[in-house]
NUTI-452091 format. One line per field, with one value per residue (C-alpha): residue number from 1; residue in three letters; x, y, z. Coordinates in steps of 0.001 Angstrom, whole numbers. Example, Ala and Ser with C-alpha at 12.3 -4.5 7.8 and 13.67 -1.06 7.14 Angstrom:
2
i = [1:2]
aa = [ALA:SER]
x = [12300:13670]
y = [-4500:-1060]
z = [7800:7140]
# end
This chain:
346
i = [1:2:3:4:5:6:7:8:9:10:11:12:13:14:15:16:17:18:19:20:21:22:23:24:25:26:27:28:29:30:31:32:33:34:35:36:37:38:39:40:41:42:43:44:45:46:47:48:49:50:51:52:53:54:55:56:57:58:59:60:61:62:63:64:65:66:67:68:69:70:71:72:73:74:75:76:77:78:79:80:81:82:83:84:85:86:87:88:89:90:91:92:93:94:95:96:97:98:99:100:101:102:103:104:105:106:107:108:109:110:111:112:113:114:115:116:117:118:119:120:121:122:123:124:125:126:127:128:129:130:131:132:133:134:135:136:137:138:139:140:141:142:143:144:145:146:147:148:149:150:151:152:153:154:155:156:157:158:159:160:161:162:163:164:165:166:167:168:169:170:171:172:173:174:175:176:177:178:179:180:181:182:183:184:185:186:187:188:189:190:191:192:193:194:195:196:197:198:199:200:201:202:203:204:205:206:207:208:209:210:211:212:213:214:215:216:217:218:219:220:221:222:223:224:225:226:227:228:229:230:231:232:233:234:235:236:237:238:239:240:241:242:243:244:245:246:247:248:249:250:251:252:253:254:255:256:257:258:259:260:261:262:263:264:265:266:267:268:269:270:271:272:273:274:275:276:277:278:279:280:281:282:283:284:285:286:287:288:289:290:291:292:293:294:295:296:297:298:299:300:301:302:303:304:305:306:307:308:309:310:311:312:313:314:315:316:317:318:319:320:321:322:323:324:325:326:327:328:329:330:331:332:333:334:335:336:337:338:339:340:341:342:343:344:345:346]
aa = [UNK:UNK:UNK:UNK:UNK:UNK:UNK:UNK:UNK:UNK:UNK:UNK:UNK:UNK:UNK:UNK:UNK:UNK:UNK:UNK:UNK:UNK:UNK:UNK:UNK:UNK:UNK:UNK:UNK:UNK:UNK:UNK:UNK:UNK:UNK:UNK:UNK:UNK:UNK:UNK:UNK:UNK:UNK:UNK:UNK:UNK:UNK:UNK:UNK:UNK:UNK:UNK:UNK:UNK:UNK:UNK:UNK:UNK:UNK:UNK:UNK:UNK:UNK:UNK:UNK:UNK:UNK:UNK:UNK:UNK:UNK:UNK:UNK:UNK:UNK:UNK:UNK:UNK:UNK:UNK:UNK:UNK:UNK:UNK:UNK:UNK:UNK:UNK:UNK:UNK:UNK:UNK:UNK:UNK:UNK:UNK:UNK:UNK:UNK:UNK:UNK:UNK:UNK:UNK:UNK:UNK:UNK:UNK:UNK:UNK:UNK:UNK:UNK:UNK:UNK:UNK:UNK:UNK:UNK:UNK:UNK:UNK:UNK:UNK:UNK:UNK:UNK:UNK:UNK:UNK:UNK:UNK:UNK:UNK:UNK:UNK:UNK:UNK:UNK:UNK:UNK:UNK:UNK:UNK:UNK:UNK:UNK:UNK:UNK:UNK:UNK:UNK:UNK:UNK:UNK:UNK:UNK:UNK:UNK:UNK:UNK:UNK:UNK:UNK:UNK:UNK:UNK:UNK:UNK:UNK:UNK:UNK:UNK:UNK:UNK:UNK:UNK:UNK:UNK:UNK:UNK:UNK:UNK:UNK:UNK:UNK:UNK:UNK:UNK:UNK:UNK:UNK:UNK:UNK:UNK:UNK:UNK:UNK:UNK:UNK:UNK:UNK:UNK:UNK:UNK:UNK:UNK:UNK:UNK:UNK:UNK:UNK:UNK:UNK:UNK:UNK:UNK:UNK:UNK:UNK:UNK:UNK:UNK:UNK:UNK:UNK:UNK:UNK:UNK:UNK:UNK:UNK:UNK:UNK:UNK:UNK:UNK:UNK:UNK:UNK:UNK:UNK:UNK:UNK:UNK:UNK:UNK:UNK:UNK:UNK:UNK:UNK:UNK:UNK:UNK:UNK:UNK:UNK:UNK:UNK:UNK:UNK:UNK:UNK:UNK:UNK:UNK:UNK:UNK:UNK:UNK:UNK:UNK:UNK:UNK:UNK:UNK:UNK:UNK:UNK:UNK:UNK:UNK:UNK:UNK:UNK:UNK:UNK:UNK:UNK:UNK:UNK:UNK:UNK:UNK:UNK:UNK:UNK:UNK:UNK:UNK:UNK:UNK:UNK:UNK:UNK:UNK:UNK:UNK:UNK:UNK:UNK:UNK:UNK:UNK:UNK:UNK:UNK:UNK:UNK:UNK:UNK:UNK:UNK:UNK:UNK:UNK:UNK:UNK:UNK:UNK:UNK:UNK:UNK:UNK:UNK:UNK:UNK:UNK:UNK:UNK:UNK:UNK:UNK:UNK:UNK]
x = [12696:15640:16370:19275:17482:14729:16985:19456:16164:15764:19188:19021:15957:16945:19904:17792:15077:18541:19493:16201:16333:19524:18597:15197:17545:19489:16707:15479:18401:19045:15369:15478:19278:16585:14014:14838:12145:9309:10232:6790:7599:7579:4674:2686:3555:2783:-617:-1934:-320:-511:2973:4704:4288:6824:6590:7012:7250:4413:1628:3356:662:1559:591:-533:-619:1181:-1119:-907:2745:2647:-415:1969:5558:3615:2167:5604:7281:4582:5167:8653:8082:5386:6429:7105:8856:7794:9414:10663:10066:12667:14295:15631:17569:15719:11895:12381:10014:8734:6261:6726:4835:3625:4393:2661:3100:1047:-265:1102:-945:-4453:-3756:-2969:-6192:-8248:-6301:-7360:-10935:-11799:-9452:-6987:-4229:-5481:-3036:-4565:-2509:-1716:-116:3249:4082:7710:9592:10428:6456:6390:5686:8861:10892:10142:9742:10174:8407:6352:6623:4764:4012:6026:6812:5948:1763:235:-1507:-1612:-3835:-5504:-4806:-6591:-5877:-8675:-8291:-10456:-12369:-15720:-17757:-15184:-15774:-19472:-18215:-15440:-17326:-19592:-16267:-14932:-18287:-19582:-15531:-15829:-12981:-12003:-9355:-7876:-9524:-6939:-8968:-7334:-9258:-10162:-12239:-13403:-15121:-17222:-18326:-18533:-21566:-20000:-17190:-19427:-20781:-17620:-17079:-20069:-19307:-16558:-13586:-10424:-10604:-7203:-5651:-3745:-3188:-5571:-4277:-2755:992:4420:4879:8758:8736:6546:8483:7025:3818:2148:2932:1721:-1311:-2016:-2307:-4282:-7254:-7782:-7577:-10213:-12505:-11880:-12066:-15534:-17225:-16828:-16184:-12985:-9571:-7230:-3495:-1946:-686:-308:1781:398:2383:5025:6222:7751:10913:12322:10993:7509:8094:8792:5503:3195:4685:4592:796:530:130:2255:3601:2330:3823:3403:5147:3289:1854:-947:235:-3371:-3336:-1766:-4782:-3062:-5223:-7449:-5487:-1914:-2425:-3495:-624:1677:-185:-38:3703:4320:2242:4078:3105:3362:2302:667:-729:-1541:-4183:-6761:-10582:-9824:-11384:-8193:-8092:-12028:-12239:-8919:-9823:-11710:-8685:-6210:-8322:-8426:-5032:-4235:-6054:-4793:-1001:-2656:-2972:-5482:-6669:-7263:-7282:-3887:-3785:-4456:-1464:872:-436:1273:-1511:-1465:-3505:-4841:-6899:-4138:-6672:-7531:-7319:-6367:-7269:-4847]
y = [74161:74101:71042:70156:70245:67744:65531:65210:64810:62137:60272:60431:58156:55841:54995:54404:51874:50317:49286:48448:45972:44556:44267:42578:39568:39452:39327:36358:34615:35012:33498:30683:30002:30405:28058:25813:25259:22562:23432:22136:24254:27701:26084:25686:28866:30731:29669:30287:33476:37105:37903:40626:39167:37066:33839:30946:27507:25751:24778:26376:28869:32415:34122:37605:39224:39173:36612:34394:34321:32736:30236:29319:29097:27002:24472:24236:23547:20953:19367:18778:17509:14936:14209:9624:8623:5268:2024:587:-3090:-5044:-9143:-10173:-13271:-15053:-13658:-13123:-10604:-8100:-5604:-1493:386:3928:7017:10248:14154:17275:18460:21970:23627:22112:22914:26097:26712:25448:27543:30583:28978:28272:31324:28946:26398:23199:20425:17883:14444:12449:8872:8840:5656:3945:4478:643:-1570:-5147:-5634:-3598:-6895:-9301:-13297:-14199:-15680:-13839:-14924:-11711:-8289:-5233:-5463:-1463:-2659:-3529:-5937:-9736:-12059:-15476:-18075:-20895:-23862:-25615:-29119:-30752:-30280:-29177:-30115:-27337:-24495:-23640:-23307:-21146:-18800:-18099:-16904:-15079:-13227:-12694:-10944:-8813:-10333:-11285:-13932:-14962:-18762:-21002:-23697:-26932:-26881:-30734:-29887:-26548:-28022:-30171:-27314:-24399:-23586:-23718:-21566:-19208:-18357:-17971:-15251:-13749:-13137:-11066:-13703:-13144:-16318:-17652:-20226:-23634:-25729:-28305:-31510:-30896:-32355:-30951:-28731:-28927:-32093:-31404:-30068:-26778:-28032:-29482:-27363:-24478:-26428:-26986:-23382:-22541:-25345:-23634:-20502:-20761:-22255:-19199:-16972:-18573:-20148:-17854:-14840:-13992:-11537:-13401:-12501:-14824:-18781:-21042:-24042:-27236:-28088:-24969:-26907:-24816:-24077:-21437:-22022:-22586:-18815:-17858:-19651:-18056:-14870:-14876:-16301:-12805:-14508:-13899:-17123:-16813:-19154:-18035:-16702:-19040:-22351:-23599:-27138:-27864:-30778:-32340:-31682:-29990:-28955:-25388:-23946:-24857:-23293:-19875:-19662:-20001:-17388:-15376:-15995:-15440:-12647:-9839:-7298:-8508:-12122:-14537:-17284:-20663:-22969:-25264:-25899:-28901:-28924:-27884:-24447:-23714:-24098:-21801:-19344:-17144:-17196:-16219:-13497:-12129:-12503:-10856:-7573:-7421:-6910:-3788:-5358:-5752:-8338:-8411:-10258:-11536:-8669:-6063:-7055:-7377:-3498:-865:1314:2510:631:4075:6551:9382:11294:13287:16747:18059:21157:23266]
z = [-33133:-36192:-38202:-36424:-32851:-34332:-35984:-32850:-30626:-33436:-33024:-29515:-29855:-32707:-30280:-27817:-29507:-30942:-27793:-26360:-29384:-27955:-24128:-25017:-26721:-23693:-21067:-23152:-22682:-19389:-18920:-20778:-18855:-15500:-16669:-19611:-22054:-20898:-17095:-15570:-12260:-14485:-16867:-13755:-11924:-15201:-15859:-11814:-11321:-13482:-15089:-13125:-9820:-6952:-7817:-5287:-6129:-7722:-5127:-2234:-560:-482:2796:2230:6189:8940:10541:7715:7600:11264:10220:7524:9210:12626:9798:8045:11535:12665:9491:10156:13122:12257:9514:9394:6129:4183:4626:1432:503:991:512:3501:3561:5850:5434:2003:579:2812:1909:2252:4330:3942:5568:6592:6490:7013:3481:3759:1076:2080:5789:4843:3108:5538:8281:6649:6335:9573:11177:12875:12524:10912:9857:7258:6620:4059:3230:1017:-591:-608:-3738:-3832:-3760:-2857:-6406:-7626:-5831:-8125:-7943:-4221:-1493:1469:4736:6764:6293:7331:11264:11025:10614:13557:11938:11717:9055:9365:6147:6198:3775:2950:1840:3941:6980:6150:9477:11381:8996:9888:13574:12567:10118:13253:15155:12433:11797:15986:16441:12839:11601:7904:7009:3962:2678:334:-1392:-2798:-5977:-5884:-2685:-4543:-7237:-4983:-2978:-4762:-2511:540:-942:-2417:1036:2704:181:637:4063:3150:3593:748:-1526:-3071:-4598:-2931:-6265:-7040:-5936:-2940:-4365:-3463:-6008:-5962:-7012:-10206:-13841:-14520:-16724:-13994:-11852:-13525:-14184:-10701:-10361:-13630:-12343:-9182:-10641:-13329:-10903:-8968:-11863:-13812:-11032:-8189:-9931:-7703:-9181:-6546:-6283:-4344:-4100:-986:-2081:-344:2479:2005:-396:-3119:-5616:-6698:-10094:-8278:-7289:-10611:-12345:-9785:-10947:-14191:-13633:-11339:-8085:-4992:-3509:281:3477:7049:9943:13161:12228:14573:13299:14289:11889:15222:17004:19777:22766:21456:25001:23539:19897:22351:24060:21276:19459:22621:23253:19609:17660:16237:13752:10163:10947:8811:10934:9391:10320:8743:9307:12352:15786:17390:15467:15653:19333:19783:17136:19723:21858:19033:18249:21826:22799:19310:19743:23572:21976:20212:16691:14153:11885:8171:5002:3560:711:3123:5295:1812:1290:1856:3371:7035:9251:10767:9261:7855:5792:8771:9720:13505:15258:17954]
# end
């Protein structure tokens, strides 16, 4: 080969490393234009899968066969269709605060894996959470819990009363069911014992001021020290993290809301009152509750003679509408009442 063939073979591929140089800058752009700098989809997607391959979004499975493909697109549609979005919390104007709720859909990804696993269609489930919390709401009042939880709770405000509570603790523990104690901290510092076993039967201890006073009618010193008593006895003597307030009487301002939030308690009323303070007839308080249950409620009562001898009543007539029972925080959550962490078969 002459001079002049080499050095045209030569030019021909100068020019053509000269404009691979200029492409390679422009491919770069174009990518960074696709997927800015810090994009955590492409960071994620990068680091799982070998460069060179289709990418799909990060954590969405990738079927590989035919069969898979069908595994995947019956899960996505079964999703869809099952899918039951939260409930937000909310104020309303007459219930004030009510609490979210949480939703449910089919984990796509884990079904998928366990669908190739096990060789056929598996859905697995999972709770999703509002994007607005009972605690996102701020300082208001709670009357009940979301009307979307099939559940109800006992408070009892403890001020007095202490003959009826033995009776009651044997009702509450014979029908598995936990309720949600407010001691007046006058009466819990003289019996710290008899409050330490209540908790040790698994009953939700919280706070009902210490003197039993209306608290509206207090400036904002003693009424936040009405609170702070009850609470330390709670705190150093009975070794209890309690959230929540229930004014004496349902007494309460709006600045009494705003003190038991700044203290990080949740000012707590009801929805049905027993009014057993009255001492109705056991029969009467049963059909009220009967008549009257929904989901969400908070039903008051104290330790009388009226409310222990209906309390096995309430709780029957309660779980024949379908509903369960719990302790006052786990009504104000926003977990299902269900398991969701399940998987089905089909």
């Amino acid at each position: 080969m002459d001079l002049r063939r080499i050095g045209a073979v030569l030019a021909v591929f100068l020019l053509v490393l000269t404009l691979l140089d200029q492409i390679r800058p422009l491919e770069a752009f174009v990518e960074r234009v696709r997927h800015p700098a810090g994009d955590p989809e492409r960071e994620a997607v990068s680091r799982l899968r070998p460069a060179g391959r289709e990418e799909a979004d990060a954590g969405e499975p990738v079927a590989k066969t035919e069969q898979e493909k069908l595994w995947l697109e019956r899960i996505r549609e079964e999703a869809e269709k099952r899918r039951i979005p939260p409930v937000d919390a909310r104020v309303d104007p007459v219930w004030k605060a009510i609490p979210g709720y949480n939703g449910i859909e089919v984990d796509v990804a884990r079904s998928f894996a366990l669908t190739k696993e096990r060789g056929g269609v598996v859905l697995a489930f999972r709770e999703t959470e509002p994007r607005v919390r009972l605690e996102d709401l701020g300082p208001h009042p709670i009357y009940k819990g979301n009307p979307a939880k099939p559940m109800v709770s006992f408070m009892i405000n403890v001020a007095w009363g202490n003959e009826h509570l033995p009776s009651m603790l044997r009702t509450l523990e014979e029908a598995g069911v936990k309720a949600t104690f407010f001691f007046d901290g006058s009466w819990l510092r003289k019996n710290l014992d008899l409050a330490r076993e209540i908790g040790a039967r698994g009953h939700e201890l919280s706070n009902h001021a210490y003197s039993h006073r209306n608290m509206s009618q207090l400036n904002a010193g003693e009424q936040a020290e009405e609170i702070l008593k009850t609470q330390k006895l709670l705190e150093e003597e009975l070794k209890v993290r309690n959230g929540l307030f229930a004014p004496p009487s349902g007494d309460y301002s709006e600045e009494t809301v705003r003190i038991a939030h700044r203290l990080g308690l949740k000012t707590i009323l009801w929805t049905l009152d027993t009014v057993d303070w009255k001492h109705p007839p056991p029969e009467a308080i049963v059909r009220k509750i009967a008549s009257r249950v929904e989901p969400g409620s908070l039903i008051l009562m104290h330790p009388t003679d009226s409310a222990s001898r209906a309390l096995p009543g309430m709780i029957a007539e309660i779980r024949r509408k379908g509903l369960q029972i719990g302790t006052v925080s786990e009504l104000l959550s926003s977990q299902r009442v269900e398991p969701v962490e399940r998987t089905e078969h089909f």
